[in-house]
KEKE-3310 file (N, C-alpha, C; in steps of 0.2 Angstrom, whole numbers, plus 5000, padded with zeros to 4 digits):
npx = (4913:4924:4944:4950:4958:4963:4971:4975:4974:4975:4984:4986:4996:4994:4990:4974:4970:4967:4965:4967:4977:4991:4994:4982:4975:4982:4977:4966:4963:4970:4961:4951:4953:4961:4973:4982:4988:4988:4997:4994:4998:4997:5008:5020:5030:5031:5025:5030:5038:5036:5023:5030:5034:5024:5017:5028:5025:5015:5011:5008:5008:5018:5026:5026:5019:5004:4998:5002:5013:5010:5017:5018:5013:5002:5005:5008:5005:5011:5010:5021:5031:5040:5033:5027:5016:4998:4985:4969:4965:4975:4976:4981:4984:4983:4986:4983:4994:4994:5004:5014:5025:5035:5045:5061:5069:5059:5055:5065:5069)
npy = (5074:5075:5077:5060:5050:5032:5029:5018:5003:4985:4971:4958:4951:4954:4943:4933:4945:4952:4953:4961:4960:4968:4974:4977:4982:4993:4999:4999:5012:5022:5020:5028:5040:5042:5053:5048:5032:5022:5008:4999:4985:4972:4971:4969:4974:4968:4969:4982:4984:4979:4987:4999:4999:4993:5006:5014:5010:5016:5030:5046:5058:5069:5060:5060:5052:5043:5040:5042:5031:5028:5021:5012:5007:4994:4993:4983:4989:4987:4986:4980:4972:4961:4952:4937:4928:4928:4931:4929:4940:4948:4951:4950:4962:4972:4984:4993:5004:5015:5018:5030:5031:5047:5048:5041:5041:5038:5025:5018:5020)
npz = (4951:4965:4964:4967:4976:4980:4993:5003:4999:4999:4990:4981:4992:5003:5012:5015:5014:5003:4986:4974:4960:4955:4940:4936:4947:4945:4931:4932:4940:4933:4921:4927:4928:4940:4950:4957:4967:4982:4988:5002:5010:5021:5033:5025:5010:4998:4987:4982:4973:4960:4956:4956:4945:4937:4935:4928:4916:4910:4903:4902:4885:4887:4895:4908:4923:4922:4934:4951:4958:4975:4988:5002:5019:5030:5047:5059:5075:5093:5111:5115:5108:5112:5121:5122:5127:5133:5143:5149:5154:5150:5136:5118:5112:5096:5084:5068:5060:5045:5035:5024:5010:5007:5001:4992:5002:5013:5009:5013:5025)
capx = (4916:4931:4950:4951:4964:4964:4978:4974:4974:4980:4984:4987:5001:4990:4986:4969:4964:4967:4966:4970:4981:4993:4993:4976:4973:4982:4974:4959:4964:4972:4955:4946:4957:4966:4982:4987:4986:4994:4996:4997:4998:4998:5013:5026:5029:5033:5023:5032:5044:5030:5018:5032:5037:5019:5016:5032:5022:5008:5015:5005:5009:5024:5031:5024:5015:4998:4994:5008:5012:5012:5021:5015:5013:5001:5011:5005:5008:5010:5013:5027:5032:5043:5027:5025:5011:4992:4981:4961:4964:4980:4975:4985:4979:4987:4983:4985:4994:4995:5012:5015:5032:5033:5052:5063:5068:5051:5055:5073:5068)
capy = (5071:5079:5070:5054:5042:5027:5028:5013:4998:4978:4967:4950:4953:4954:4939:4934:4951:4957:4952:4964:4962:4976:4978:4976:4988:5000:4999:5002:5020:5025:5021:5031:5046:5045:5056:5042:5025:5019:5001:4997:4980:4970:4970:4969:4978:4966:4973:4989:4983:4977:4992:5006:4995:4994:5014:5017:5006:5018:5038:5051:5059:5071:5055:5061:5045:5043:5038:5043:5029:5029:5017:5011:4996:4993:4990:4980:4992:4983:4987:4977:4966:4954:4947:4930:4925:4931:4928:4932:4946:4952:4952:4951:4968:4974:4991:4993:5010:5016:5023:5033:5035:5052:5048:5036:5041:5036:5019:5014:5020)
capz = (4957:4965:4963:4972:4975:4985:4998:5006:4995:4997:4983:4983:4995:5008:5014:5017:5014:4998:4980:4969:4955:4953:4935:4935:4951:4943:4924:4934:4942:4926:4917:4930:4931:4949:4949:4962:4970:4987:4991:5007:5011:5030:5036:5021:5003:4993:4981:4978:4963:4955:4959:4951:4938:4932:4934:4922:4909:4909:4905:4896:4880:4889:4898:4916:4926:4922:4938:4954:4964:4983:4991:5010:5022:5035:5052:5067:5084:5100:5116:5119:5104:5114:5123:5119:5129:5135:5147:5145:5157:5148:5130:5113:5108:5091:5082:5063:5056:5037:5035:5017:5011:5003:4994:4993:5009:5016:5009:5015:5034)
cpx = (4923:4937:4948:4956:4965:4969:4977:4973:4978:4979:4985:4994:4999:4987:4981:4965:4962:4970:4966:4974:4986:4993:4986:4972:4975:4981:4968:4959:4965:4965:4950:4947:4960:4973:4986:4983:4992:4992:4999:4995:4999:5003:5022:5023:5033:5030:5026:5034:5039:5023:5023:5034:5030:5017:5020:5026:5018:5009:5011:5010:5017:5026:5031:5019:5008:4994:4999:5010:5012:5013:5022:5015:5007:5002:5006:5009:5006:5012:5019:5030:5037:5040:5027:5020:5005:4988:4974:4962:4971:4980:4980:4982:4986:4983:4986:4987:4998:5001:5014:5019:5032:5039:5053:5067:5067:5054:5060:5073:5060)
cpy = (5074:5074:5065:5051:5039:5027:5024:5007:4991:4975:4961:4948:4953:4949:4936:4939:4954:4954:4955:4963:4967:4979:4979:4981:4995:5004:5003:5009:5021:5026:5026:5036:5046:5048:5053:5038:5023:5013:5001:4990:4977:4968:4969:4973:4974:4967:4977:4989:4982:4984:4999:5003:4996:5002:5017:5013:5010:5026:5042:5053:5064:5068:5056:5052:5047:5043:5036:5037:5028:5022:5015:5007:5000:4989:4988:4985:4987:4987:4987:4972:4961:4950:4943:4928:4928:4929:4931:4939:4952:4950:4951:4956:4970:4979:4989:5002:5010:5019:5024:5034:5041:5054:5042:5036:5037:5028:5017:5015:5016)
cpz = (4958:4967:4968:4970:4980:4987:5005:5003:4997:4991:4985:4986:5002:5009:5016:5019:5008:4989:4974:4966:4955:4948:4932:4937:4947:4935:4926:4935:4937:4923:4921:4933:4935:4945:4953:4965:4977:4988:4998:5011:5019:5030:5032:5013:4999:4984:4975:4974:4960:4954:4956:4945:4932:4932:4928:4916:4905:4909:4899:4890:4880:4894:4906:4915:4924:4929:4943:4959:4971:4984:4999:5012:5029:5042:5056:5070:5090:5105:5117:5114:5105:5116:5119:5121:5134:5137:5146:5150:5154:5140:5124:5110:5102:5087:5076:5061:5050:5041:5026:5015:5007:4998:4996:5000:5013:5017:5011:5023:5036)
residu = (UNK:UNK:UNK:UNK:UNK:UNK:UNK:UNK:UNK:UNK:UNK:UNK:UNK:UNK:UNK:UNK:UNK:UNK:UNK:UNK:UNK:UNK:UNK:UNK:UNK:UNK:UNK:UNK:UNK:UNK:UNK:UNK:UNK:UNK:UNK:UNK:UNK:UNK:UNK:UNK:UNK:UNK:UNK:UNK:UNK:UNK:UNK:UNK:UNK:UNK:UNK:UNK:UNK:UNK:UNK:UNK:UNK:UNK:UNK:UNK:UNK:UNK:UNK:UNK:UNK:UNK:UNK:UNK:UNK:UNK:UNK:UNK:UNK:UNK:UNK:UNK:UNK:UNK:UNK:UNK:UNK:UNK:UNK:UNK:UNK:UNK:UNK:UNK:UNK:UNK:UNK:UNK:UNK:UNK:UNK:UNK:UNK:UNK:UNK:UNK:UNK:UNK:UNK:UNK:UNK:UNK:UNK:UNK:UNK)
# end
């Protein structure tokens, strides 16, 4: 099978969607070779501290990451996010998009 890494993951950080463990989710990938894991949880990343904390736990034999973390969130897009109020003909329509951060950069904007 050729590399895989889930780069779309909730944990239990996702409310009502997702019950993953974090040091559990990512015992798993290690056990299963992935070179990476992203968590991307709805709408907050309160995970992340816990999600690179448990990666340090976990480093090969030359002290590289067994398993790299990515670090993500899935955003609600709106049209209009001041709208407070919808009629059956004007909807509350809301879109999901992943966002991956690719440094620390990524994650402080």
């Amino acid at each position: 099978m050729p590399d895989f890494s889930h780069l779309h993951v909730h944990t239990q950080f996702s409310l009502l969607d997702g019950a993953a463990d974090i040091s559990k989710l990512y015992k798993k990938a290690a056990a299963d070779g992935m070179k990476a894991l992203a968590i991307t949880d709805h709408g907050n990343m309160f995970g992340a501290f816990s999600f690179v904390a448990e990666a340090y736990k976990h480093k090969n034999e030359d002290g590289s990451l067994k398993v790299k973390p990515i670090v993500g969130c899935e955003f609600y897009v709106v049209e209009d996010r001041h709208k407070k109020t919808f009629t059956k003909e004007q909807k509350d329509e809301r879109y999901h998009q992943v966002l991956l951060a690719k440094n620390k950069t990524g994650i402080r904007t």
